[in-house]
Each structure stands twice: as C-alpha cells, then as structure tokens.
C-alpha positions as CSV (number, residue, x, y, z in Angstrom):
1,X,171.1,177.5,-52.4
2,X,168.1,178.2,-54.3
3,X,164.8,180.2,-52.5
4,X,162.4,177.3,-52.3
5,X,162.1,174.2,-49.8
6,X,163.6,170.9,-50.9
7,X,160.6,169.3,-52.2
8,X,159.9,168.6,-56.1
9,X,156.9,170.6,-57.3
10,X,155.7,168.9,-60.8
11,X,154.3,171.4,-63.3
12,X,155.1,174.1,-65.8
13,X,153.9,177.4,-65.1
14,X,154.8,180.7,-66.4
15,X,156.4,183.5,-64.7
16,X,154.9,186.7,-64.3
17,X,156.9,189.7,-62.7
18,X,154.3,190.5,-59.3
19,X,154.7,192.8,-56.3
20,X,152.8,196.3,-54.9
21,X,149.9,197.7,-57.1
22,X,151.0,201.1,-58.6
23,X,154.9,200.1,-59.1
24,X,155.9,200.0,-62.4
25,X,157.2,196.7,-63.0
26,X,156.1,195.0,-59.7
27,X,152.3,195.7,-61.2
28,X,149.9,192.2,-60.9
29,X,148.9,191.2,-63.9
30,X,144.9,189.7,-63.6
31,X,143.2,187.6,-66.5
32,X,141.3,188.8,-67.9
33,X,139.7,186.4,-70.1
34,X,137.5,183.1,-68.7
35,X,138.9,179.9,-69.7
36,X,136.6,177.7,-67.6
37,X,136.1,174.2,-68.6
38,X,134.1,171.3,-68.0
39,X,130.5,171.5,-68.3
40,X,127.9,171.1,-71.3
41,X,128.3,169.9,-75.1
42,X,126.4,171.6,-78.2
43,X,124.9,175.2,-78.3
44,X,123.5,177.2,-75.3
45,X,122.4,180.8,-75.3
46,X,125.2,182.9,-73.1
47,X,123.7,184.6,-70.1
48,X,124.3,188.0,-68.9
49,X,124.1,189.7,-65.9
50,X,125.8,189.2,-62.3
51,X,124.9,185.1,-61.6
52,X,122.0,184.7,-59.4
53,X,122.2,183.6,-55.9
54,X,121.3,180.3,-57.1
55,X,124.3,180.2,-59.6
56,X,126.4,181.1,-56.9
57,X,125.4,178.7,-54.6
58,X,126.2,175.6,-57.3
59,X,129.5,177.3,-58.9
60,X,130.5,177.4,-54.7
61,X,129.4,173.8,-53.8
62,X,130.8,172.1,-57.1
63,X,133.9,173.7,-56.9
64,X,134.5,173.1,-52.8
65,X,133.6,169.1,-53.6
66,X,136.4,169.0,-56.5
67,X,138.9,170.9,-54.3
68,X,138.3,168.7,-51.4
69,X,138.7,165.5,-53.2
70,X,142.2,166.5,-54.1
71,X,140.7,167.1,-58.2
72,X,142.8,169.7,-59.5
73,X,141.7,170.5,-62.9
74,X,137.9,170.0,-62.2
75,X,138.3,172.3,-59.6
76,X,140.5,174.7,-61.8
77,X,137.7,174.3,-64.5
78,X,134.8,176.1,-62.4
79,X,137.0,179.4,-62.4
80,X,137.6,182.1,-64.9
81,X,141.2,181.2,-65.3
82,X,142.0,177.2,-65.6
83,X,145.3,178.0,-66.9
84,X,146.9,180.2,-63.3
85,X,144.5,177.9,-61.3
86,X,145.2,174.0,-61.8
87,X,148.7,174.3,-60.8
88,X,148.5,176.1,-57.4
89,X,145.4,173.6,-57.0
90,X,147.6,170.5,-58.3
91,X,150.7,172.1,-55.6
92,X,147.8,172.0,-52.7
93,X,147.2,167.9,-53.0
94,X,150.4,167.0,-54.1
95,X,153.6,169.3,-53.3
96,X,152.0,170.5,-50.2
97,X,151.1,167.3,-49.1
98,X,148.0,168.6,-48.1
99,X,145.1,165.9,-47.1
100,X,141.6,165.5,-45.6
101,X,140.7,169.0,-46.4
102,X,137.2,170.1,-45.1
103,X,136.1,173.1,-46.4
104,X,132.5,175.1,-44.7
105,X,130.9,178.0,-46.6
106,X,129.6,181.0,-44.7
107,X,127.2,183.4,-45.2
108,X,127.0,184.5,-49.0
109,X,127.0,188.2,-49.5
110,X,125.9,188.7,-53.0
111,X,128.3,186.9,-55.0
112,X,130.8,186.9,-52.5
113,X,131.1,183.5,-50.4
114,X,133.4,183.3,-47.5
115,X,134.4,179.7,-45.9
116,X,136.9,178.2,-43.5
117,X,139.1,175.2,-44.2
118,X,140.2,172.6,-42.2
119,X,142.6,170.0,-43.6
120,X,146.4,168.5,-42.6
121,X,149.6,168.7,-43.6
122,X,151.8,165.7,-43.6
123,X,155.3,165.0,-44.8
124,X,158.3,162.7,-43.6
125,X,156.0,160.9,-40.3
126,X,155.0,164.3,-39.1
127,X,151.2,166.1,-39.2
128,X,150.5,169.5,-38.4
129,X,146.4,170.5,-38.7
130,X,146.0,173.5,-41.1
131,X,143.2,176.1,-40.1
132,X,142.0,179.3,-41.9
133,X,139.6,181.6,-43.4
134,X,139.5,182.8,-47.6
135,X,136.7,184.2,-49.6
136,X,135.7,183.7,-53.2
137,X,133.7,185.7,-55.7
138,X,131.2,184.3,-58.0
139,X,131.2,186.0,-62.0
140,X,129.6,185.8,-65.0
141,X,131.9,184.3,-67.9
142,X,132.9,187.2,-70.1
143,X,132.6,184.6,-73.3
144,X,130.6,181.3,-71.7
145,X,128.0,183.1,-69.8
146,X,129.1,180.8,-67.0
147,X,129.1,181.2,-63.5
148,X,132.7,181.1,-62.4
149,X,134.9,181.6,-59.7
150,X,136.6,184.8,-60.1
151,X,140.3,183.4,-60.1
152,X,142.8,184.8,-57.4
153,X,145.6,183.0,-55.7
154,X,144.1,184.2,-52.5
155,X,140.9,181.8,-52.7
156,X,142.9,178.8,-51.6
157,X,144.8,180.8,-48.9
158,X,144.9,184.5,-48.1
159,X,148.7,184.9,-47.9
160,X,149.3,183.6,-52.0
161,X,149.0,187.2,-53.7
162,X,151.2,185.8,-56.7
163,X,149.5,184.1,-59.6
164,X,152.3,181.7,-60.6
165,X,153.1,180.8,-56.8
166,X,152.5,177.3,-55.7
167,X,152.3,175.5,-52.1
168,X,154.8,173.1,-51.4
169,X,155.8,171.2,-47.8
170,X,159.6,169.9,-46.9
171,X,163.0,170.5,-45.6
172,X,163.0,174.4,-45.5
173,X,165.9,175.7,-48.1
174,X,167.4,177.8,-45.5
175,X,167.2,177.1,-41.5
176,X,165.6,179.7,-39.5
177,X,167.2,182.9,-38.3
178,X,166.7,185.0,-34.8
179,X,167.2,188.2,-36.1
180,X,168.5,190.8,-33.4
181,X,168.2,194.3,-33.5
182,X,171.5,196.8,-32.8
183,X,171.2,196.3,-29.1
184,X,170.8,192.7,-29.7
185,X,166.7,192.7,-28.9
186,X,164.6,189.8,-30.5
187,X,163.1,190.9,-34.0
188,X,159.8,188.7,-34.6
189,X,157.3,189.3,-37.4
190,X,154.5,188.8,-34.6
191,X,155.7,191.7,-32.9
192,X,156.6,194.0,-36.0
193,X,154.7,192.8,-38.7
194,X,155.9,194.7,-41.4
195,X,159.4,192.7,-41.0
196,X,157.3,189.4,-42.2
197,X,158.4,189.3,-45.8
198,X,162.0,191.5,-44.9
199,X,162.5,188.2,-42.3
200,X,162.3,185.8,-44.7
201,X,164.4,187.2,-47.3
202,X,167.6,187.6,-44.4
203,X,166.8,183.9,-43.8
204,X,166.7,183.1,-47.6
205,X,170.2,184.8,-47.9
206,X,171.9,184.4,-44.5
207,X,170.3,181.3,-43.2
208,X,173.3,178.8,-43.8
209,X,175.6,181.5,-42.7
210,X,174.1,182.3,-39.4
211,X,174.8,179.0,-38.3
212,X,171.3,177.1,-37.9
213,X,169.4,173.9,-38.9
214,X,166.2,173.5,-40.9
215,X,163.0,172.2,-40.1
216,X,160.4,171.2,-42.4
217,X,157.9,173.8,-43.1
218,X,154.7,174.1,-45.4
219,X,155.5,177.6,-47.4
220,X,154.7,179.5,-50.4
221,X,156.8,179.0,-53.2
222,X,157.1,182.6,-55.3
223,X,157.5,182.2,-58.8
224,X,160.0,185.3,-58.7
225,X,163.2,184.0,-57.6
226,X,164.2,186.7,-55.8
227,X,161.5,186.4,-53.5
228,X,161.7,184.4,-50.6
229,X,159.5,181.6,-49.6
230,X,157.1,182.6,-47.0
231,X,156.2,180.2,-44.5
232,X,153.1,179.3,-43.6
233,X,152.9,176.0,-41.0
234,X,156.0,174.6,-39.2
235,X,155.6,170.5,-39.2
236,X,159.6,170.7,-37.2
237,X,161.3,173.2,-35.7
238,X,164.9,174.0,-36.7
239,X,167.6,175.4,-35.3
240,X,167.8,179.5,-35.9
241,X,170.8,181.2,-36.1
242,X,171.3,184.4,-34.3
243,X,171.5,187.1,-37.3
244,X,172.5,190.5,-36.4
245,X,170.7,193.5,-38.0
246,X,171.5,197.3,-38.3
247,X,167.3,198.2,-36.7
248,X,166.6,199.9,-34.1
249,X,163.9,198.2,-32.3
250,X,162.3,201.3,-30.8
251,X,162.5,203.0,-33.9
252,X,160.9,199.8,-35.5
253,X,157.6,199.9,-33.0
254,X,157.4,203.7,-33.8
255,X,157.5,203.2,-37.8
256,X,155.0,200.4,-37.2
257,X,152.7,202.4,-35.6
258,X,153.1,205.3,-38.0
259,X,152.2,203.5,-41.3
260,X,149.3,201.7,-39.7
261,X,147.5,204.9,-39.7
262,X,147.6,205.1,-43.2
263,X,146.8,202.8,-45.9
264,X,149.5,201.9,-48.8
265,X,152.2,203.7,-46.7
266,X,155.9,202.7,-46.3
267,X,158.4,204.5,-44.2
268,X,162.2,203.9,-43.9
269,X,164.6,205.7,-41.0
270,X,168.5,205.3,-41.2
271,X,171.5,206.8,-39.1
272,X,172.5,209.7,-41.5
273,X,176.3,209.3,-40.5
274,X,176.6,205.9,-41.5
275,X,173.7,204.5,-43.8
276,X,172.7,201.7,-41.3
277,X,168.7,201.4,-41.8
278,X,166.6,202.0,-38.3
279,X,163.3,201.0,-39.3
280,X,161.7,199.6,-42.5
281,X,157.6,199.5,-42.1
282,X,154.9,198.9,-44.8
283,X,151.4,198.9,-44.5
284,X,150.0,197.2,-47.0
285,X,147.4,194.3,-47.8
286,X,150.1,193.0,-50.7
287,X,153.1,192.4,-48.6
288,X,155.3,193.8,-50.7
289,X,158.3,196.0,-49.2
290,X,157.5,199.1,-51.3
291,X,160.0,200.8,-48.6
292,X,162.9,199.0,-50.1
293,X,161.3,197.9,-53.7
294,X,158.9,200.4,-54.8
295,X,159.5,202.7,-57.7
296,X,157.3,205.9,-57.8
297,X,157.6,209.6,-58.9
298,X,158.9,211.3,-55.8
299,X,157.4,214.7,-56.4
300,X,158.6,217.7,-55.0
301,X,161.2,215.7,-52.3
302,X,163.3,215.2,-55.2
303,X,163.8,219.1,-55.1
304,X,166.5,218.7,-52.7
305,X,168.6,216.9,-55.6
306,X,167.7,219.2,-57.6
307,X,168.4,222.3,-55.5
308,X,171.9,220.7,-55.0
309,X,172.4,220.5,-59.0
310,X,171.4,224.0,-59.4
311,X,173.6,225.1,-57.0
312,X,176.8,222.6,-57.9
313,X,176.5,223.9,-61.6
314,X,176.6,227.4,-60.4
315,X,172.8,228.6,-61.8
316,X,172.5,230.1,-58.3
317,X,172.2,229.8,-54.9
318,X,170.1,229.6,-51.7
319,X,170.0,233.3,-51.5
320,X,169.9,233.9,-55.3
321,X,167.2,234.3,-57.8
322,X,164.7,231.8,-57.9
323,X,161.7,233.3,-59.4
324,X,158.1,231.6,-59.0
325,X,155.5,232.4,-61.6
326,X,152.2,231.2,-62.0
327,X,153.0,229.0,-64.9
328,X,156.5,227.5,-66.6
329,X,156.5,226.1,-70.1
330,X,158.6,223.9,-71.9
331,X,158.7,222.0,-75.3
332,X,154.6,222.1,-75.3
333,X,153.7,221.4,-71.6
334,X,153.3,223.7,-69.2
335,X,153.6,223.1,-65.9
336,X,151.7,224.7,-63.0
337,X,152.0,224.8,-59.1
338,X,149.8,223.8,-56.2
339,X,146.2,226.0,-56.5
340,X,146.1,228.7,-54.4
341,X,150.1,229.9,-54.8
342,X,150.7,233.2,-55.4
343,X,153.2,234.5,-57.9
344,X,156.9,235.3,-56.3
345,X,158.9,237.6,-59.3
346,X,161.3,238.3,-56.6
347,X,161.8,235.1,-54.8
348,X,165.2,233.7,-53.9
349,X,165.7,229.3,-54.2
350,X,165.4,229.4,-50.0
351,X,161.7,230.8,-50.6
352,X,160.7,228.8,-53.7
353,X,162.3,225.8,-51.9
354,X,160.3,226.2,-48.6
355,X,157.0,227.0,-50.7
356,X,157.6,224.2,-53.0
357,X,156.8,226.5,-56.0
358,X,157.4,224.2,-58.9
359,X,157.9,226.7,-61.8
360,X,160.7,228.3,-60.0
361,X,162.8,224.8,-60.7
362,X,160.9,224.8,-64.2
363,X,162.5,227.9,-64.9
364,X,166.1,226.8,-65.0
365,X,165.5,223.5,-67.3
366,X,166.6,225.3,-70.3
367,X,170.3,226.4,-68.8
368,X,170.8,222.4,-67.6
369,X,172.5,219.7,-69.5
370,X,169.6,216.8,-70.1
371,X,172.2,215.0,-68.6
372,X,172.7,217.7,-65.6
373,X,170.2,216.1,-62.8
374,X,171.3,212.4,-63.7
375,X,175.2,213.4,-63.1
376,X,173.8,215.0,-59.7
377,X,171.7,211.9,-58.7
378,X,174.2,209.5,-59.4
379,X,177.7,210.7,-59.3
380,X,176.6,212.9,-55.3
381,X,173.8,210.9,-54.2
382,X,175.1,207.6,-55.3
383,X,171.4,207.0,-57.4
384,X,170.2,204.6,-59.7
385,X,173.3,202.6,-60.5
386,X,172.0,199.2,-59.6
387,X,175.2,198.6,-57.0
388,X,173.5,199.1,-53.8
389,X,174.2,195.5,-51.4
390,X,171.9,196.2,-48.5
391,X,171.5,192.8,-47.4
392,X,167.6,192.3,-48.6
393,X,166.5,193.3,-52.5
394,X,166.2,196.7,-52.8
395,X,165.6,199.7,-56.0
396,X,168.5,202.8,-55.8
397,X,166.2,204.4,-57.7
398,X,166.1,206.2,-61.1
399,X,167.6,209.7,-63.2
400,X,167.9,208.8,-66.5
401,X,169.3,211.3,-68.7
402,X,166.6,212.8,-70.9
403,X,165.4,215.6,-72.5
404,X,161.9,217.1,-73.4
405,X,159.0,217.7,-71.3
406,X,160.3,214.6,-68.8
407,X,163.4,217.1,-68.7
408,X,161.7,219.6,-66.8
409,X,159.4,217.4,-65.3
410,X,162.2,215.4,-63.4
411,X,163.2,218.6,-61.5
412,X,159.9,218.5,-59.8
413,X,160.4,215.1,-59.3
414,X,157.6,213.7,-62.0
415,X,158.0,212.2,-65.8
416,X,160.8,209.3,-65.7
417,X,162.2,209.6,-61.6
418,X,161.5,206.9,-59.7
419,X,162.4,206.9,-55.9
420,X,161.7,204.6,-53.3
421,X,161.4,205.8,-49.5
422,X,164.7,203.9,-49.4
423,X,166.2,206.0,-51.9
424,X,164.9,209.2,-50.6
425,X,165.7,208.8,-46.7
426,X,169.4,208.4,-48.2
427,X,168.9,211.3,-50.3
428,X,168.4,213.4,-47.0
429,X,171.4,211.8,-45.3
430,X,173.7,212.8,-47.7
431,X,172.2,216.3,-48.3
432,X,172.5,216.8,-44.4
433,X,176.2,214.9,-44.1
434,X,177.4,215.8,-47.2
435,X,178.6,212.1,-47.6
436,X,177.1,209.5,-49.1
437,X,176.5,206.0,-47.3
438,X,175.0,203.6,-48.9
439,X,172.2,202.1,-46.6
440,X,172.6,198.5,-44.9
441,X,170.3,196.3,-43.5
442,X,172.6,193.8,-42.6
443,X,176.2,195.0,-41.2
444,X,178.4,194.7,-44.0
445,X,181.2,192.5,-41.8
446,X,178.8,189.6,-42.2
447,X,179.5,188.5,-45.5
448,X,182.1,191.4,-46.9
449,X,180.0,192.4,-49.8
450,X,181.2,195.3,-51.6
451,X,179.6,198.8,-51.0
452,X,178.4,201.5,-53.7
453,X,179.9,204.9,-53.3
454,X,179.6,208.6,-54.2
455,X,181.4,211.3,-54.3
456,X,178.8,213.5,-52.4
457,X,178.7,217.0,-51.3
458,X,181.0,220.2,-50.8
459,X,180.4,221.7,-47.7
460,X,179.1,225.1,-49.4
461,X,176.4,222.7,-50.9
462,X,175.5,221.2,-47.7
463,X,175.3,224.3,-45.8
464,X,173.0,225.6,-47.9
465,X,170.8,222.5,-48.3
466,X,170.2,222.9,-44.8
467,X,169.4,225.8,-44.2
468,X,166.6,225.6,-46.8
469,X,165.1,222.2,-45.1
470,X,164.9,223.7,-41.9
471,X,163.0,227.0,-43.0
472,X,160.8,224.3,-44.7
473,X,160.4,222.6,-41.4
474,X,160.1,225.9,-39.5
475,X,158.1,227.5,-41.5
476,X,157.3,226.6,-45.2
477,X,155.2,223.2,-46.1
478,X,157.1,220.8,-43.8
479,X,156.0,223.2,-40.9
480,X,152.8,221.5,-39.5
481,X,154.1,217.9,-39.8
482,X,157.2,218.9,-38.2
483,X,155.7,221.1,-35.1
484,X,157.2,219.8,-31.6
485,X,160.3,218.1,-32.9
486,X,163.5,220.4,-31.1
487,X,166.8,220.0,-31.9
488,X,168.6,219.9,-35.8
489,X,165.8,219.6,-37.8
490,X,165.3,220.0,-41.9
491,X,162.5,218.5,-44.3
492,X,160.8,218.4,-47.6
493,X,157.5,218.0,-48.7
494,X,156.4,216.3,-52.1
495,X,152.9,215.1,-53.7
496,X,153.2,213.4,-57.0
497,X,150.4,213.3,-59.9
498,X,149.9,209.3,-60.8
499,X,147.7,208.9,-64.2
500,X,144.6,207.4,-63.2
501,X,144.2,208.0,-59.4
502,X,141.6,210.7,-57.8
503,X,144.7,211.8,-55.2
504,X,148.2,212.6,-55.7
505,X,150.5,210.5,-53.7
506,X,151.6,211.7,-50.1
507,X,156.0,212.1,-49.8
508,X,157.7,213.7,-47.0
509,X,161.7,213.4,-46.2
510,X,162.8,215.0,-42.9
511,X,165.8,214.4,-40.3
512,X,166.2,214.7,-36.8
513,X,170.0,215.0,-35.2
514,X,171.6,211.8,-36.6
515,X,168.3,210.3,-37.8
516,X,167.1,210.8,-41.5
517,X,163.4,209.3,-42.8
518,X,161.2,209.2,-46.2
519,X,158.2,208.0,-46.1
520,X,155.1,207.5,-49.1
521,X,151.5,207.5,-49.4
522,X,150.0,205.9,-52.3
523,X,147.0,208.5,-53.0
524,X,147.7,210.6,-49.6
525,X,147.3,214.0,-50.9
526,X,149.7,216.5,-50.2
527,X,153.0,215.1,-48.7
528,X,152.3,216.8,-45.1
529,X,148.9,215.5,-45.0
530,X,149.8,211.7,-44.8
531,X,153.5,210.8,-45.2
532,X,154.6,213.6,-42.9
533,X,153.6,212.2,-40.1
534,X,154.3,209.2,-40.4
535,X,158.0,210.5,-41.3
536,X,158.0,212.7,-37.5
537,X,157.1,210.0,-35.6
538,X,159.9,208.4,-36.4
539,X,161.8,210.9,-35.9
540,X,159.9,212.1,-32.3
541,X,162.1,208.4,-31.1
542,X,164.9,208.7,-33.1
543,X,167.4,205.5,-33.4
C-alpha cells in the first residue's frame, strides 16, 4: 500500500530529494529566483532595498485575502516562488478539504509578520476545527523589485518543511499503530517527541500488519515516497494495532532529555549483544531522523575501525608503534592534529588512540591497500552495503574504496566516510562483542525480513579494541564525558571539519555493560564537549 491517504490530490509537481540541513543528499534545496506574478503591465523602475513596513503590510493583507478565499494561484503569485507555491496552496482548498479559513496577522517585526489561522476540515459528513500559529517574511524581488513573500512550505503550516509536499484529508493509507516498548510500555510521540516522524514510518510499514482500522486524518503528503505521511488532525479515530518494538522506554526518556540540551543533536543506544535499538532521539527543528538517516564525516570515532584494520592487517598492534608527529603528509595535503598536541616519536597505537593524535593513523596510509579500510568496514563491521532491514529507513553508512588524499583522510574519519549515529553505535557493539548484529527497530519475527551479516572480529582484535576505549574513557579524551559511569566501560571521541561551518561537528561513541551509544552534534565542537554527554547519559540508565 502506498505512503499517502486515499484521497486524489490533482497536480503535477516535481520531486525534490529533502531532509536535515548539512546531509549530503537529504540537503533542502530553496529558490532562489522570484517568479511572482500578477500585478502591473508596461515598465516600472525596480526597487531596491528591504520593502518598507508599508510594502509589507499590503504584500501581508493581499496575500491572507487570496489564501482565505480558497485562490490558489493569486495567492501563489504574491510570493517569490509561484511555481513550489500554488500547488501546496491549491492541496489546502481542495485535497485537504480545508474551508472557512480565517486568518489574523500579529504584530509585524520588521518584515517578519506572524498570524494565527482558524479554518475547518471536512471530509465524508465529518468536521474537525483546525487551529494554529505560522510566520511569513516579506522580500524584495531579486528581478521585480516586488515585495514578496519569501516562499517556505512552512507559511501555510509549520510542520510542511518539504517544498513539493502537499496537504491532503481522507481514509488514512495505513490504520494507526500503539507501539509498545520491550516491556510492553505505551510509546506516544507526546511523551517522546523525537519518535514523531519514527511513529509514522512503523505505521506506514506495519499498519495493516498490526492488525488495526483506519480513520480519516488530515496529513502531510511528502513528495519522497519513502517518507511517511505525517498527520496533522484526526476527523475519525481508527483502530490501532498493538506494534511491538525493540526500545527501551527508560532509555528513550533519557536520550530525550540528552539531545534537548543541544541543538542539531541525534543519539542512538542499542543492546551490543544482539543489535536491538534502545533509544533513537533527534533534536532538531527539521524532523528529520538524522540518528537513523544522516550521512556525515564521523571524525576521529571512526578510528576504532580503523585501529581494527591496522591491527587485522598486521601493521601493528595496541602495544606497538604508533608514532604521533606534529604533521603527516600525503599526495599534497598535509594533515595536522588538534592545536595544543604535543609530538609523541615514541608512542604506541593505545596512546595515539586515547589522545586521538591523527597523524599517527596518517602515518600508516601508505603501507594500506586503498581498498584496505573499505574491506574492514564492510566485510567486520557489516558497513555501507545497503542490506541493513531495521524496520524504519535507515543509511549503513559509507567506505568506499579510494585512494589519494581522501585515502588518508578516511582513517581519521574525514574526505568520503559517511556515518550516521546509527552506524557508529553498531560500530562500538561489534568492536566490544566482536560480532556483528545488525540493528533492529522492529523484532525481526514480525515480518521475517532478511538480516545483513558480517563476519566480525577475532578475539585478539577485540581484546585489544577494548582495552584502548577504556584508557580513552579512563583517561585519554573520553575521560571527562565519561567520569561517574562504573562498571565495563570504553569510548571514543571524534570532531569532524565540515566546509563552511565556524565549528567542527561534536561525535562521541561509548558503551556501558551490554549497552553501546553514538551520538552527533552538528557544529558541537570537540566530540566531548557536546555529543559526549549526551552519549553517557544514556548510558548512566542503560537498557
């Protein structure tokens, strides 16, 4: 059954690829030019400047009485982008079933107007009142000189974030679900609001098989199809299904409560021993579950894989040579580590791991295969295959094979890896199991799908990896992020350098007995400033 509610929506639109700012492929593409319409005929000279308060106050009130009266493309026409806006206006009137809409301006600050809107929803002899708050922004036309609406899908309701998604109302594609945690506790987005979008993608894939009936819902329709419609307004209840889950519901509250300390941050927790995900949190204004989806340079966490390749290919060991100059070159770039790290010509991989001293991992590129990490990632750690079934979308992350500077630099986790705190909670479960199991959301005996696998570590390997994340955690970069937490412990810092941002982003992977977590910071600093953190207090609660 497709992701979408059984209603027809009339237009043609074109897809864009959207998701979390700063991820690759999931970036949102704005317009950039103004394609405003109606308005006068013959020559008129082209003002400049932010529009006046006057200018703002028209472009507001002409475009509120068009959107009101249900007129689509005149409404569309007093915005910067005619061509993104008339269909989601034309979906509000007409696939929505959306009527009587009132909407009141606020108090303008600069060009900024905010406003409520009242209106109903009405579909099959039922009527629900709609009520909520959006803001617009008034700019000048880059080629017009107009004052326009500065087009967002957000303006007609905060929760559209996509500009090809439309509003439709009807029978809801898939019934509702009451998802359960692994003691069988109620999971609701009200009380863990990160699980919002994560919610309606088990319900978009295991509505029908969780046995329930479907109401009829007003929801946004994502041009992605393999995003889920989000609901907004419930016109008829349905009948959910009870849908059991692999979280941890304490575990969930804590990684809630972590990530909302920090902006842009995702965390993920699963049981090392048998890949079943804990906790899956995001904080971020988007919605999108970079925990599971995003795909960012890992930094320095991805040392762990590459410590294990190091030592699987027999370059050396915990205890052998791993020397840490100031400065590593290779083909043209060198590379450098944090300021303020002293040179280590004596240091062993157990010191240059716990300091994180990246030119002591630089310094082995040359004796590697440019296939070497790649093999490591994906044949051990069960990487960037495409094959993981987790029950909800997710990224396994990426090791491509490659050589020149992104050879070296993908041993410090930079150039062409990609990770996701998904992929890197998994990497510290296998590293600290020696096994590799792939992470579910869902319990695989729910529908049977077929598992990735891995070949994973020797127990020389393991040992070894270890011992080198607890002396981190003890008492290299990990330390003061990890202070308090008894018991096994082991972690691993990372900051990566992102083109374009003042702050490196914030990565920390840890584990706790049976409990492994990775969490990310988008511009967080060093990865025990932000992400580390968030990462032990998950693990302070464990599963």
């Amino acid at each position: 059954m497709r992701s979408g509610v059984k209603a027809g929506i009339v237009t043609a639109v074109l897809v864009t690829m959207v998701g979390g700012a700063g991820y690759g492929a999931y970036n949102v593409v704005s317009a950039l030019s103004d394609t405003g319409g109606s308005g006068t005929s013959g020559p008129a000279p082209v003002k400049s400047g932010p529009p006046s308060s006057d200018e703002v106050r028209e472009t507001t009130r002409n475009f509120f009485a068009a959107w009101e009266k249900g007129r689509a493309a005149e409404a569309a026409s007093y915005t910067n982008n005619t061509g993104k806006a008339e269909p989601l206006l034309t979906s509000y009137g007409q696939a929505a079933h959306i009527t009587g809409v009132r909407i009141t301006p606020g108090a303008a600050s600069g060009a900024t107007v905010p406003f409520t809107v009242k209106a109903t929803v009405s579909f099959g002899g039922r009527s629900k009142p709609l009520d909520y708050s959006s803001r617009l922004t008034v700019v000048r036309g880059l080629t017009t000189g107009r004052a326009l609406v500065d087009w967002q899908p957000s303006v007609v309701h905060p929760q559209l974030t996509g500009m090809d998604d439309l509003l439709v109302t009807g029978e809801a594609a898939a019934p509702p679900v009451e998802a359960v945690d692994r003691d069988g506790a109620v999971l609701t987005k009200e009380k863990y609001p990160s699980l919002g979008p994560i919610l309606d993608e088990l319900r978009a894939k295991y509505g029908d098989r969780a046995g329930g009936t479907p109401g009829v819902e007003l929801s946004i329709h994502h041009a992605d199809a393999g995003t889920a419609d989000t609901t907004l307004l419930t016109l008829a209840e349905g009948r959910a299904g009870k849908l059991a889950t692999t979280l941890s519901a304490r575990a969930q509250a804590a990684a809630e409560t972590a990530v909302r300390n920090y902006a842009e941050s995702s965390v993920v927790a699963v049981k090392a021993s048998t890949g079943e995900v804990l906790a899956v949190a995001n904080h971020r204004g988007d919605g999108f579950n970079a925990a599971f989806l995003g795909k960012l340079a890992p930094g320095s966490t991805m040392k762990i894989v590459t410590a294990a390749t190091l030592i699987d290919n027999g370059l050396t060991t915990a205890n052998g040579p791993a020397p840490c100059p100031d400065d590593a070159l290779w083909e043209g770039q060198t590379f450098h580590n944090l300021k303020g790290m002293k040179a280590q010509p004596e240091a062993t991989l157990a010191d240059s791991f716990a300091r994180s001293c990246n030119t002591a991992f630089i310094k082995y590129v040359k004796q590697l295969k440019n296939e070497s990490l790649n093999q490591e990632a994906t044949e051990r750690f069960g990487l960037g295959r495409d094959d993981w079934q987790t029950g909800i979308p997710s990224f396994d992350g990426s090791v491509p094979a490659v050589e020149g500077p992104d050879k070296a630099a993908g041993l410090i986790g930079q150039g062409q890896v990609q990770m996701s705190p998904l992929n890197m909670a998994s990497v510290t479960a296998t590293a600290m199991t020696g096994s590799f199991h792939q992470p579910v959301l869902v319990p695989q005996s729910l529908d049977d799908r077929e598992l990735a696998h891995a070949r994973g570590l020797s127990p020389d390997t393991v040992r070894q990896l270890r011992a080198m994340m607890n002396r981190t955690a003890t008492s290299g970069t990990a330390a003061r992020a990890m202070a308090g937490l008894s018991g096994r412990i082991g972690a691993k810092t990372g900051s990566a350098e992102v083109d374009g941002q003042a702050r490196s982003n914030s990565w920390f992977t840890g584990y706790r007995g049976d409990v492994a977590a990775a969490a990310m910071t988008q511009e967080g600093g060093h990865g025990g400033d932000a992400a580390g953190p968030i990462v032990a207090s998950v693990l302070r609660v464990g599963g």
